[in-house]
N, C-alpha and C positions, 0 to 999 in steps of 0.2 A: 536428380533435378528434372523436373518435368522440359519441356522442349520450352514454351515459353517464359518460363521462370527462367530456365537456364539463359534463353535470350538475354531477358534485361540483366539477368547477373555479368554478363559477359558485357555487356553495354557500359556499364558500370567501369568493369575492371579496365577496357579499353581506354574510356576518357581518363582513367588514372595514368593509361600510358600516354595520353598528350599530353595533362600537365606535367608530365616529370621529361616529355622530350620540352616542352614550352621553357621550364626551368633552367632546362641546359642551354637553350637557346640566349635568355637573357643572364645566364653564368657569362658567355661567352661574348655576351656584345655588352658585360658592363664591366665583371672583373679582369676577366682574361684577357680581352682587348687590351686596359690600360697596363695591364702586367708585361705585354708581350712589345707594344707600340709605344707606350711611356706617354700616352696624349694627356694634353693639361686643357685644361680644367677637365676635373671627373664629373660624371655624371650626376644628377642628385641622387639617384636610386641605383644599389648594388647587390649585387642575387652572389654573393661571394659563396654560398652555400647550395649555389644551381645545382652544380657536378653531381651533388647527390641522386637527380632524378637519373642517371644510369644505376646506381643499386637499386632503384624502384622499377627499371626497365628488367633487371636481372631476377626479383621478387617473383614479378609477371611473367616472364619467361620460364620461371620452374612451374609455376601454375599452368600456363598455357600448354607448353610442349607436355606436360606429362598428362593431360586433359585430354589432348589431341592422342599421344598414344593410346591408348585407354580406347578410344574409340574407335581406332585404327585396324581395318582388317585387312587390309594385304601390306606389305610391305613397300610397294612402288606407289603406293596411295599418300603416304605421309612424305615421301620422297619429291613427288610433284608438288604436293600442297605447299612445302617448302621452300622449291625451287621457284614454282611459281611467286610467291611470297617476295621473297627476299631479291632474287636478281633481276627482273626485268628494271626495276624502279633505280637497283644498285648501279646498276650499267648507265644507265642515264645518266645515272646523278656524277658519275665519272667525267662522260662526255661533258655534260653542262657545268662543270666544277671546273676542269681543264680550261674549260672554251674561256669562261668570264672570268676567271682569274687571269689569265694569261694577256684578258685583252685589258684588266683596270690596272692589271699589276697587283704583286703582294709580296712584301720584302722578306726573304728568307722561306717560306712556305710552297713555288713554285716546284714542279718538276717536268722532266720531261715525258717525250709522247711513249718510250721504251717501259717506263715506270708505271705510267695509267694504264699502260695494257695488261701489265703483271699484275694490276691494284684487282683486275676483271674476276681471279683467280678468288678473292676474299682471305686466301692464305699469302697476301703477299708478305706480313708481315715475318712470316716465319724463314720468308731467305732474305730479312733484310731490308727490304724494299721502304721507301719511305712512303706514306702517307698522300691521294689528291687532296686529301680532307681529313685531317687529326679523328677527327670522330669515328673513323672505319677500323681503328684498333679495337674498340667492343663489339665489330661483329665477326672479328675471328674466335673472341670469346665466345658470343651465342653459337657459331658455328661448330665450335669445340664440343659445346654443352647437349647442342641438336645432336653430332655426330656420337657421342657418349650414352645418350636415351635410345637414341637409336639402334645402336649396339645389343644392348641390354634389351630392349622390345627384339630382334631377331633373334636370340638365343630363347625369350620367352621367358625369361624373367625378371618382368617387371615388377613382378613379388615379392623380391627381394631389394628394391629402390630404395629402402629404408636403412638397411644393414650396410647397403654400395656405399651409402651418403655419409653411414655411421662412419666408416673404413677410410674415405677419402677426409674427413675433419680430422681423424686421428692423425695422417699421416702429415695435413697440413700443420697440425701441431707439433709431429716429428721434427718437422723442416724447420719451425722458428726454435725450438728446444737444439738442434744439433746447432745452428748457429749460432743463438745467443749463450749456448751452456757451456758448449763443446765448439765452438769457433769453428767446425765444421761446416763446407758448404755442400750439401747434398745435389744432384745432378738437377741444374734447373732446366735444361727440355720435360723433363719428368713434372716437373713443378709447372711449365706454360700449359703444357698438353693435357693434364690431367687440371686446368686452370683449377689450382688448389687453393691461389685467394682469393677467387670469388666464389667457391664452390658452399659457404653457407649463406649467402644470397638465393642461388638455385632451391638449397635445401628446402629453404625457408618457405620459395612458393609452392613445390612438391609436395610439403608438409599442411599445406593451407588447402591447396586444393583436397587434400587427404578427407582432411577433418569437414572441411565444406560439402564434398562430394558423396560422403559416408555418413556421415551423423554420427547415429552413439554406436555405431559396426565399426568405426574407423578404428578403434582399440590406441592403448599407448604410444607405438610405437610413431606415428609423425607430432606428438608432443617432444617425445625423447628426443626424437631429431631438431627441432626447435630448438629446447633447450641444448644442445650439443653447441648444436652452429651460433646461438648467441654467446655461448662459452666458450666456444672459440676465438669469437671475434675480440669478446672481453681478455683473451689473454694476450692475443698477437696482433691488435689493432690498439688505436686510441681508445679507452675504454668508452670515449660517450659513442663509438660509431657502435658500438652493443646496443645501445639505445635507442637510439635511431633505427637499427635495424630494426629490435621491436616496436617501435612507432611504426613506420613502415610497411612491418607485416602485419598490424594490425588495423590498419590504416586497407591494404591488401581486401584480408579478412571483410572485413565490412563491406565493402563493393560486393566478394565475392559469393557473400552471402545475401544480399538485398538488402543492406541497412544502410545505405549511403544513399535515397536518395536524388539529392541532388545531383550526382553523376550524372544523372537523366536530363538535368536542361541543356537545349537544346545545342549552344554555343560550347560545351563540356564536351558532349558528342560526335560534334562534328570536328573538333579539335583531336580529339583521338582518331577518326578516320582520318586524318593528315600527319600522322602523329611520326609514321616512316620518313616520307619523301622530309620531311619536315628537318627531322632530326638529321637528312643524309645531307641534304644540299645548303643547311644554314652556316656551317662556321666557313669556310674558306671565301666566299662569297660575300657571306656578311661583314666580312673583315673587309675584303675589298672595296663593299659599300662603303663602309664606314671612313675609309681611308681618306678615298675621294670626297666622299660628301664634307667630311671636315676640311677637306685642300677650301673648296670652293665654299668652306665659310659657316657652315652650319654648327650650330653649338650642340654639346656632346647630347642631351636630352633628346633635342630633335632628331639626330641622328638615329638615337636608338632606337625610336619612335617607328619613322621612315623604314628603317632596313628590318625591322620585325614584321610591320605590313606587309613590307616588300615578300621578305621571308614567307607568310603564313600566304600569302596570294599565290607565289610559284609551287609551295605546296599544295595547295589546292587543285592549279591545275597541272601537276605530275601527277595527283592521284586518280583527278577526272580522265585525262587525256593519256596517261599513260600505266602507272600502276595496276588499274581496275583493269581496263583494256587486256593488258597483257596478261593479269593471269586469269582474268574468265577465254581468252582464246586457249591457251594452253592447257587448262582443266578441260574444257570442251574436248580438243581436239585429245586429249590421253582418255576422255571417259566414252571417243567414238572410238576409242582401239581397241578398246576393252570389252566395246560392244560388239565387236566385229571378230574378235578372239575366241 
């Protein structure tokens, strides 16, 4: 892809990642809400099928990260990119998650100051730790998925990402076959670490980016993979989430090819650049809004109205005021070391 083609394809792909955080947002302030809180009257309008926009965050992420490696020449380059990426904004969202739940209240969901500082970790889930914000469970998964490419780009064989991917859908098929056939439970640390159910999501954008980034050079082998990971899912999922996924990835596809368009207006765009803080600081918070603003009277519509604004404004400005900020000082200051090295 040429640099400005490649732009708008990425532009594309991006605003796909704010509707699919946007989706989870209103998953969560219309089904999940009433599931979790029991408020009456429901709302008129229910996103019960929001949740899905994390497998379209997971699609994305096999595309991006394996995009990013590809172009990746040192090693501590992808390592910043990264770091910078994901924590400056994650930290906050901690702090500001803590601070305003704590002060509207939120029944059952609260922790303490010992637990938000282990949440800092992004592995807290793995000793246990509970959640500032339910929604930080999927980024020990990307963190998994980063940390596993990453692997694989330091040994120098990203050449083999096809076969890795073949190996790992096998063994997640292993896993449902030993239990449902043979009542066997195979070691699930093994099963989180190697995140083996969501490992044909990942595939899925690996295999897209493939075929997009390569044309008619890309050869069988990220079709094969495709086909795998939907036949995977077809045997050890609900069979329509098979479906979905290929919706999804083809859905994917299109943005990452330049046939979508519309991903280009303007409101689409800019929603994907807020698409992080968005998706870090909306459920705990939101819940809180919502709690209160019904105490004092507001009918469930309005509410959901209210705290989605509310939601899509403090995104805005975590990405203005803090997001952006911190990781152009931190790429700055690692590409003055490097200049000075």
């Amino acid at each position: 892809m040429t640099a400005a083609t490649g732009t708008r394809r990425l532009v594309e792909v991006d605003a796909l990642r704010g509707i699919a955080a946007l989706s989870v947002v209103l998953f969560h302030y219309t089904t999940r809400f009433n599931e979790l809180f029991g408020e009456l009257p429901l709302p008129m309008l229910s996103f019960a099928h929001g949740h899905l926009g994390v497998n379209l965050f997971f699609i994305i992420s096999g595309f991006v990260i394996f995009m990013t490696l590809e172009r990746t020449l040192r090693p501590m380059d992808f390592v910043i990119s990264r770091f910078s990426r994901l924590f400056p904004a994650y930290w906050f969202a901690i702090l500001l998650t803590f601070l305003i739940t704590h002060a509207l209240g939120l029944p059952g969901k609260l922790v303490g100051v010992g637990t938000a500082v282990g949440n800092m970790l992004m592995f807290h889930g793995v000793f246990g730790m509970a959640h500032v914000d339910g929604v930080y469970w999927t980024l020990e998964v990307e963190l998994l998925f980063y940390c596993g490419m990453f692997l694989l780009y330091r040994v120098q064989r990203l050449d083999l990402v096809n076969k890795v991917l073949l190996a790992m859908l096998l063994l997640r098929v292993g896993y449902f076959i030993s239990e449902r056939v043979f009542g066997v439970d195979l070691p699930w640390m093994i099963f989180r670490f190697l995140i083996l159910r969501y490992i044909p999501w990942f595939a899925i954008g690996i295999s897209i980016y493939q075929l997009v980034s390569r044309g008619d050079t890309a050869g069988w082998a990220p079709l094969v993979t495709i086909f795998c990971a939907l036949a995977t899912l077809l045997l050890v999922e609900p069979p329509v989430l098979a479906l979905i996924a290929a919706a999804l990835g083809a859905l994917v596809y299109l943005a990452a090819s330049g046939r979508a368009p519309v991903l280009r207006i303007g409101p689409l765009v800019w929603l994907g650049s807020i698409s992080y803080p968005l998706y870090l600081l909306h459920e705990n918070i939101g819940w809180s809004m919502q709690l209160r603003l019904r105490a004092y009277g507001l009918d469930p519509d309005q509410t959901v109205v209210v705290v989605v604004l509310f939601s899509l404004g403090l995104a805005w400005a975590v990405t203005a005021w803090i997001e952006q900020p911190a990781m152009r000082w931190i790429r700055q200051a690692y590409g003055r070391r490097r200049a000075l090295a």
